[in-house]
N, C-alpha and C positions, 0 to 999 in steps of 0.2 A: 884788837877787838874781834875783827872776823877771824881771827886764828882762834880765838874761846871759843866762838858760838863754833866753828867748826868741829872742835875736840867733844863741844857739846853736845851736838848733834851726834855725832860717830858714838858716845858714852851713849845718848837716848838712842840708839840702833841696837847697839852691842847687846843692853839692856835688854831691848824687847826682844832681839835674837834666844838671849836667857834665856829669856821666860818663857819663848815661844817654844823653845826645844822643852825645858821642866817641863812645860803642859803637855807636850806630846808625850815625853817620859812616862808621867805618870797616865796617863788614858791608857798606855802599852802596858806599865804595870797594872791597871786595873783590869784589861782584857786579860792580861794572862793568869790573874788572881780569879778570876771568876771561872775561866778554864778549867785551873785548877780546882775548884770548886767542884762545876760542874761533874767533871771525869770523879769525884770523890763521892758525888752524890750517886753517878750510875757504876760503880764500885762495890758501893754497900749495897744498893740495890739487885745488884747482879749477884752477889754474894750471899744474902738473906734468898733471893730463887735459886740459890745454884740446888740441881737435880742429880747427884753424882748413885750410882748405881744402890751404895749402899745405902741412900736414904731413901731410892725406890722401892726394894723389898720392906724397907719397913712402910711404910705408906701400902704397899701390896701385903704385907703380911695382917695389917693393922684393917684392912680391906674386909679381908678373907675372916679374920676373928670377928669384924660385927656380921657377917652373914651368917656366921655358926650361932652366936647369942639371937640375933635375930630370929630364923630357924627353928633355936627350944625355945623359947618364949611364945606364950599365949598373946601376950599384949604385942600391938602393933610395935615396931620399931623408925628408929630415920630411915632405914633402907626397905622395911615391908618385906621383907624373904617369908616367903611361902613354897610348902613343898609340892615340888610338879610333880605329876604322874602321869609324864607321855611315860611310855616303855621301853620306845623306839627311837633312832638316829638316824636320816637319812644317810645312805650308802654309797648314792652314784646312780643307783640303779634305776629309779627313777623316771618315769616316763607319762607324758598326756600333759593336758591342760589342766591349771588349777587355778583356785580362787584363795585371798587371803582378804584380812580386814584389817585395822590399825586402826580401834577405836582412842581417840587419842586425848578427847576431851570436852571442846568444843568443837569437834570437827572429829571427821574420822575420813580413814582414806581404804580404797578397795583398789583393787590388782589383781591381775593373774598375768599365769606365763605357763609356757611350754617347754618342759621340760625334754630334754632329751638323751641322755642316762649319763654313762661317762664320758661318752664320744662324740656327743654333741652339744652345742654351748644353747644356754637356754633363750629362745627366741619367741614373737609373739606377746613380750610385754608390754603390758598397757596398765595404768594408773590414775584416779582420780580422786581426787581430794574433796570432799564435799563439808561444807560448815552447816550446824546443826541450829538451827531458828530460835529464837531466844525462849517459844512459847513452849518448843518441847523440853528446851532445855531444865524449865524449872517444873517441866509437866510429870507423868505420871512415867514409870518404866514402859510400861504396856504403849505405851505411846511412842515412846524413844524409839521398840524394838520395830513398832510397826517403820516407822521413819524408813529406819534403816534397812528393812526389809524390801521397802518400796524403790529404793535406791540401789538396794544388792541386784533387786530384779531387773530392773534398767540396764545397769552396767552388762549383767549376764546376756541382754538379751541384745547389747549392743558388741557383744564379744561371746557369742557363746562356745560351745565346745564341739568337735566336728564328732561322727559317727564311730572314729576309729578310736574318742576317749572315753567314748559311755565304758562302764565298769557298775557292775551289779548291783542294784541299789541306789539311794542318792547320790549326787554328787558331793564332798564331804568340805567344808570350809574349815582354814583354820585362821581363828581369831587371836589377835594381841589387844592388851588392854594396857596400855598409861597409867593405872591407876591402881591401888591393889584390889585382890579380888582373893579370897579362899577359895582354891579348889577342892570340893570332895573327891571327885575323881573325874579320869578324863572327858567324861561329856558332862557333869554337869558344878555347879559352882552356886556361891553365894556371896553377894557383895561385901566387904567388910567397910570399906569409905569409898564414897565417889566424888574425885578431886575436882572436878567440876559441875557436875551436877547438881539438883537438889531433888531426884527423885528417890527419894529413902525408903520405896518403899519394898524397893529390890533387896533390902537389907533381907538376910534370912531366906530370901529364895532361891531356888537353882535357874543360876545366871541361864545358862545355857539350854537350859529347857524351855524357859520363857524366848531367847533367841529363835530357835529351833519351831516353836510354836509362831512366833510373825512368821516367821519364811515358809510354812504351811500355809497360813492363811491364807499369803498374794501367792498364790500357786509354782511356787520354789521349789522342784525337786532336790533340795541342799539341804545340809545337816552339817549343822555346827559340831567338830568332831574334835580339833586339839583348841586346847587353850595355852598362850602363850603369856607369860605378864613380867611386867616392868617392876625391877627392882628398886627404881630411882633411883640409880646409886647417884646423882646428883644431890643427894642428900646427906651424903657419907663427909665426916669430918674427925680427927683427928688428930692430938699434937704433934705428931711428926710431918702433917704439912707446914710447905714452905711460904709461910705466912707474912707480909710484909706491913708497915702501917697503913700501905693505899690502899692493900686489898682488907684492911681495917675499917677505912673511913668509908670504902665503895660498901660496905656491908653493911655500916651504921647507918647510912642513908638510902639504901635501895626498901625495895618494900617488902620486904621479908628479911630484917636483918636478924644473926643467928641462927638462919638456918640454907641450905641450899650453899655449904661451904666449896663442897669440890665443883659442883659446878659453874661459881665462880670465878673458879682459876680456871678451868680448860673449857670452857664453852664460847661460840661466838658473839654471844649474847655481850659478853662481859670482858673482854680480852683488847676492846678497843679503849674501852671506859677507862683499864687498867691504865694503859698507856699514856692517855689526857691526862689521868691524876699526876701520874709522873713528870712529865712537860710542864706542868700548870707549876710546880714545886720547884722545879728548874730555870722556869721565867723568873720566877717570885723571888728566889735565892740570889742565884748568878744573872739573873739581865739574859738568860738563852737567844731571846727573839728583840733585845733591844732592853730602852732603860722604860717602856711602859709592857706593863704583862698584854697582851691579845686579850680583848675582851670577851672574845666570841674561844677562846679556850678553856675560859671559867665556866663554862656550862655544857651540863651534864649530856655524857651519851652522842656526842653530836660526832665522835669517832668510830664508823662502823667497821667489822672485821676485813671486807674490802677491799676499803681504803688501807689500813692499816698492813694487810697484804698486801698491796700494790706498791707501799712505799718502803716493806721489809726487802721486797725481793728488785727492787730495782740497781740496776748495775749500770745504768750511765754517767756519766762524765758528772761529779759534783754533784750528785745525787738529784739530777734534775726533775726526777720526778717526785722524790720527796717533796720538791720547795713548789710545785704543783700541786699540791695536794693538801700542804699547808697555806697556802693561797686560796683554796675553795674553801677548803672548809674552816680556818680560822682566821683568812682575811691579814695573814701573813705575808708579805710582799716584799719582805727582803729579809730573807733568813740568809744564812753565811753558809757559806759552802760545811766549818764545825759544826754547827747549828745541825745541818740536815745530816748530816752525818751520826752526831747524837740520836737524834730522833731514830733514824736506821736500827742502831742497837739497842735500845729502848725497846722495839719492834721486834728484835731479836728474843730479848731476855724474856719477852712477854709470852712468845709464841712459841719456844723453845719449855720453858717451863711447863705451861698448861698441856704440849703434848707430851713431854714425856710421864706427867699424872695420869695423863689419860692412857699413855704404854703401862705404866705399872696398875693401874686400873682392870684392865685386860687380861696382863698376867696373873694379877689375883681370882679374879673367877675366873680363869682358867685351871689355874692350883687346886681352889675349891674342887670344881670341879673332877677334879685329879687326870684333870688328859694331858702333864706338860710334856710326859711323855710317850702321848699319842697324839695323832696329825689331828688339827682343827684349823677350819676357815672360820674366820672370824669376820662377817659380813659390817661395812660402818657407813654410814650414810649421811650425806648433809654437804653442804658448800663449802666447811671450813675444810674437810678431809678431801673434798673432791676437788678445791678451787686453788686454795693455799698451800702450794707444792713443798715448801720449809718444813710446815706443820704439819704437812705427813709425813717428809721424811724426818724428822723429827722424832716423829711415834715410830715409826719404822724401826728408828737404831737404839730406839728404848729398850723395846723387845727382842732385841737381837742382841744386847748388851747386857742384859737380866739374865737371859735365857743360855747365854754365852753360843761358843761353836758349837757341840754335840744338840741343842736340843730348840735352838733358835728355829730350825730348818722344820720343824713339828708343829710354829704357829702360821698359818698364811692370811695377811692382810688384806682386803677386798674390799672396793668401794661398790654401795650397793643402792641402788633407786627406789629398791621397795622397801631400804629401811627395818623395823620388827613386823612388819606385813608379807615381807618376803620371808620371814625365818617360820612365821605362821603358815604359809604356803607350802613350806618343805615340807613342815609336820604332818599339815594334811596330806601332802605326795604320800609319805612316809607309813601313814595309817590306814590309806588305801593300799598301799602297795604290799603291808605284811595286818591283813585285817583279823587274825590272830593275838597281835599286841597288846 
C-alpha cells in the first residue's frame, strides 16, 4: 500500500512537473508570437514612412508644381504664393542696426541686430514676443497698427540705434506676415485673409501705408519698407506623401481634419501624437507594455516633441531613459528592456521621416527659386531643429542626399532665433543698403 501511494504521489509530481513546464512553454511561445508581431507591426510602419531620395524629389517636385499653379491663379490656393517684389538679396555687405517684425497672428514678435558685413558675425540681438489683447484682436485695423506701433516704439527706445547707424531718412523695418497678404509692391500691400484676426477691414487697403501711418503717429522715425510673407507651406499635401493610417486617424480627429497635411508629418506639434498612436496599437495588438493597455496612453497629445527626443536619442544601458519617461508620462512602470527599445525606433521612424520632408521641402523652393545652383543660407528656427540633434541631422543628410556631391555644398543650414523676422531684417539691411532697388 505505501509503495502505491508512493508511485502515486511521484505520478502527481511528475504531472504537475508537466504541466508546469507546458505552461511555461507556452507563455514563451506567446512572448515570442507577440514579438513577432510586434517587429511586423513596426516593419510595415517603417516601410509605409520609408523616405528614400527618389520619393523626395517627387514630394519636392510635386512642392515646387503647387507654387507655380498657386502663383497663376487669381484665387487663393493651400499654399497662398503671392508674387514678391523686393529686388534685392542681401550680399554680406551689410552693416548697422536693424529692426524686423513677425506679425504672426495672435501675437507678433519684434527684433533687431547688428549686423556687421562679412567679417563679422551678427551681434546685439535682442527679441520680444508680445501677444495681441483679445479686444484688438477682433477690433478695427487702425487699431491693431496703432498696438503695434506703440510697442515697436518701446522696444526701439529700449534698444535703439547708436549714432554711427543713422542713414538718411527713416529708419526702414522690415515686416513678415503669417498670414497671406497681396503685395502691389514693395512698400505697400492689401490684405487678402487674416488668419487670425477679424478686422476685414484692412481687406483692399494698402497694408503697409496704414503701418507706416501708426508709426508716424506715436513719433517713430520708421518706415515699413520690405514685406516678407508666409507661404504656409504647412498646408501642402499631395499623393506622393508618405501617408500612414495613424497619420490618418491623427487627421480625422484633430481640429482641422483635411487640411494642414505636411505639417503634420514634420512639425513638433504633431510628431509626438504620431508616435502614441503607434504604442497605443502595439499595447492593443501584441501586449507591448503587459497583458492590460496603459490607460494614460489612450489619450491624446500627452507625448510632447521633448520627450519624445529624449527617449529617441538616449544611449544608455537598456534604454533607461526611455522606461523613465514612460513612467512619467504613461504611468508605465515596468516596460522590458524590447519594450523600450521598440519605443526607441518608433521614435526613429517618426523623426527621421518628418525631417527628411522637411529637407525635401527646402530643396523645393529652393528649385523654384532656381538658386540650387547658387549658394543660399537657409535660416530655421524653433526647438525641434535647435533641440532635437537626430532631426536635424536628419534634414541635414536629406539635402545633401537630393542635392548629391557637386551641389549639396550650395545649400547652407542655420539655426536661427529671429525666425521669418530675421529674414525681414536682412531685407530691410538690404534696402537700405542698395536704396536704388
Amino acid at each position: 500500500m505505501r509503495k502505491e501511494a508512493v508511485v502515486a504521489a511521484a505520478t502527481v509530481t511528475a504531472v504537475a512537473t508537466v504541466a508546469g513546464v507546458a505552461a511555461t512553454v507556452m507563455q514563451y511561445k506567446r512572448r515570442k508570437d507577440r514579438e513577432k508581431q510586434t517587429q511586423r507591426i513596426l516593419r510595415k510602419f517603417a516601410s509605409e514612412c520609408a523616405t528614400p531620395v527618389p520619393k523626395l524629389w517627387e514630394v519636392a517636385n510635386a512642392l515646387v508644381s503647387d507654387m507655380e499653379t498657386s502663383l497663376s491663379s487669381q484665387e487663393p490656393s493651400t499654399l497662398n504664393m503671392l508674387v514678391s517684389y523686393v529686388t534685392s538679396l542681401p550680399n554680406g555687405d551689410e552693416k548697422g542696426l536693424y529692426y524686423g517684425l513677425n506679425m504672426r497672428g495672435t501675437n507678433f514678435l519684434i527684433l533687431c541686430a547688428r549686423l556687421g558685413g562679412k567679417n563679422d558675425p551678427i551681434s546685439d540681438l535682442h527679441r520680444e514676443q508680445i501677444s495681441i489683447p483679445s479686444n484688438v484682436l477682433v477690433g478695427t485695423s487702425q487699431e491693431l497698427f496703432d498696438y503695434i506701433a506703440v510697442e515697436v516704439a518701446k522696444f526701439v527706445s529700449a534698444h535703439p540705434a547708436d549714432d554711427d547707424d543713422a542713414t538718411a531718412g527713416p529708419k526702414k523695418l522690415g515686416v513678415t506676415v503669417s498670414y497671406p497678404v497681396d503685395q502691389i509692391a514693395a512698400t505697400s500691400g492689401s490684405a487678402i485673409k487674416w488668419k487670425c484676426f477679424s478686422a476685414d477691414d484692412t481687406v483692399g487697403k494698402a497694408l503697409l501705408n496704414d503701418m507706416n501711418q501708426a508709426l508716424d503717429k506715436h513719433g517713430l522715425d520708421m518706415q515699413v519698407f520690405s514685406l516678407a510673407i508666409s507661404m504656409e507651406w504647412g498646408n501642402f499635401n499631395c499623393s506622393k506623401l508618405p501617408l500612414t493610417e495613424f497619420d490618418a486617424s491623427l487627421d480625422k480627429e484633430s481640429s482641422n481634419p483635411g487640411s494642414r497635411i505636411f505639417e503634420k508629418l514634420i512639425s513638433a506639434m504633431y510628431l509626438g501624437e504620431i508616435v502614441r498612436r503607434v504604442l497605443l496599437n502595439m499595447a492593443q495588438e501584441t501586449a507591448l507594455f503587459g497583458e492590460t493597455v496603459p490607460q494614460k496612453l489612450a489619450t491624446p497629445c500627452l507625448l510632447k516633441s521633448p520627450d519624445m527626443a529624449a527617449m529617441h536619442q538616449d544611449t544608455s544601458e537598456d534604454h533607461q531613459v526611455v522606461g523613465k519617461k514612460l513612467n512619467e508620462i504613461f504611468g508605465i512602470t515596468d516596460s522590458t528592456p524590447m519594450a523600450r527599445k521598440v519605443v526607441a525606433e518608433v521614435c526613429d521612424i517618426v523623426a527621421e521621416r518628418g525631417a527628411r520632408l522637411a529637407g525635401a521641402g527646402i530643396v523645393g523652393i529652393i528649385k523654384k527659386l532656381g538658386r540650387v545652383e547658387k549658394r543660399s543660407v537657409v535660416t530655421v528656427e524653433g526647438g525641434l531643429y535647435e533641440h532635437y540633434r537626430v532631426f536635424r541631422n536628419y534634414l541635414h543628410s536629406s539635402v545633401w542626399e537630393m542635392l548629391g556631391n557637386d551641389l549639396s555644398d550650395n545649400v547652407i543650414l542655420e539655426h536661427s532665433h529671429g525666425g521669418s523676422g530675421a529674414g525681414a531684417l536682412f531685407l530691410a539691411a538690404c534696402q537700405t543698403q542698395n536704396p536704388d532697388s
